[in-house]
C-alpha positions in Angstrom: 87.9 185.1 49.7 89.6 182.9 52.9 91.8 180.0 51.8 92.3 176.6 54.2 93.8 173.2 54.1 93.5 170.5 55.9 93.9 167.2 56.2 91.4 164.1 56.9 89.4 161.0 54.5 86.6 160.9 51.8 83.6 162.5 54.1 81.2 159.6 52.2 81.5 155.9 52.9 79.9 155.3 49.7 82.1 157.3 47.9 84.5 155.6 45.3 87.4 158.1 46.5 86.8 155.8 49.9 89.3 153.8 49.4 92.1 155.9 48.2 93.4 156.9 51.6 93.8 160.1 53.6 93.5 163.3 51.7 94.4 167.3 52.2 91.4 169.2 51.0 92.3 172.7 49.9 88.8 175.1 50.0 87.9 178.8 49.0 85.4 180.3 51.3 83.3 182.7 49.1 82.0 185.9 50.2 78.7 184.2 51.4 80.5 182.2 54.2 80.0 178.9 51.6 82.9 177.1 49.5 83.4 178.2 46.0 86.4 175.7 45.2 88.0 172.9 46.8 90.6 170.4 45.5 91.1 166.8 47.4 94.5 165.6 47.3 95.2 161.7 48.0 97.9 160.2 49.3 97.8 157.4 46.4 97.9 160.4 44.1 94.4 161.0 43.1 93.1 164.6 42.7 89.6 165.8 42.5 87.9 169.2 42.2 85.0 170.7 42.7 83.3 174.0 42.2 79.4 175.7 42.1 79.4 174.2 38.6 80.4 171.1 39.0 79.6 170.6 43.4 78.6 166.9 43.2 79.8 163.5 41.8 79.8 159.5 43.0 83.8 160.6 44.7 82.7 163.6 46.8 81.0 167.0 46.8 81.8 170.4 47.1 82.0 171.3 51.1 78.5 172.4 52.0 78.5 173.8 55.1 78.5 178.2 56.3 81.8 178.7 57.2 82.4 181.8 60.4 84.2 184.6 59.3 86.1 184.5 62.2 89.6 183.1 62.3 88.9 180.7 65.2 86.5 178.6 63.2 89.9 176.9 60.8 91.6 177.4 63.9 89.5 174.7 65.6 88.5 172.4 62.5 90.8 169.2 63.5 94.1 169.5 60.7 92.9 172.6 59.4 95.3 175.5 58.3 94.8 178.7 56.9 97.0 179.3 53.1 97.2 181.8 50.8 95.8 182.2 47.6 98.8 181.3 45.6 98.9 177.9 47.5 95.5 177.6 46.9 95.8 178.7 43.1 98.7 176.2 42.5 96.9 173.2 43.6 93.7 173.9 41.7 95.4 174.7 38.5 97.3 171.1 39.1 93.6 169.8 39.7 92.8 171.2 36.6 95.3 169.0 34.5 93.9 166.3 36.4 93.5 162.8 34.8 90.2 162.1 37.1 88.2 164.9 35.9 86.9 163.5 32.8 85.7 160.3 35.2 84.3 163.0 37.7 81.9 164.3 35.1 81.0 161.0 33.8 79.8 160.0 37.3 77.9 163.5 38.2 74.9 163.4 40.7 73.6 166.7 39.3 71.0 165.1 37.2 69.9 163.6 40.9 71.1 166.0 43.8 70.2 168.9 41.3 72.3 171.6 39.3 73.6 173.6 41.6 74.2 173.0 45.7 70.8 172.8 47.6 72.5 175.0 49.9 73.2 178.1 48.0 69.8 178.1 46.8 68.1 178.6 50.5 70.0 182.3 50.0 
């Protein structure tokens, strides 16, 4: 697993996070290049998180792009750092206690977008 943080907005215009202001996303890179977890920190306080289970709601999505293995890929992603687990692990078990969650699985696009990501299933 690779661990990296960085900084930026909601990714969807149509997102209701869009309006919450900038944001550090935190995201685990699986063996298969792809994000397992990811947490999305705003600066008015609003956390959300994602996973393979839960990848898609009407605030954001679970990151769905192949990642490199090589170090220069975070290295050149705008904002982008590399952590630790622990940092990682801290900030998703905060996630976790989240208010927003129970709202994230009310507004789920799974029933839409389907189960699980489009993306893993093309492996």
């Amino acid at each position: 697993m690779r661990y990296f943080k960085e900084r930026g907005r909601c990714l969807r215009h149509d997102s209701l996070a869009a309006e919450w202001g900038d944001c550090a996303r935190y995201i685990e890179i699986g063996d298969d290049r792809y994000a397992v977890r990811q947490v999305e920190v705003y600066s008015d306080g609003h956390m959300l998180r994602y996973d393979r289970s839960h990848w898609c709601d009407r605030f954001g999505q679970l990151f769905g792009c192949l990642f490199s293995h090589k170090q220069k890929a975070i290295d050149s992603r705008r904002g982008a750092e590399v952590i630790d687990s622990q940092e990682f692990e801290r900030v998703w078990h905060a996630a976790l206690g989240s208010p927003m969650w129970e709202q994230q699985v009310e507004q789920s696009l799974a029933s839409e977008w389907g189960e699980a990501p489009h993306w893993l299933n093309k492996m």
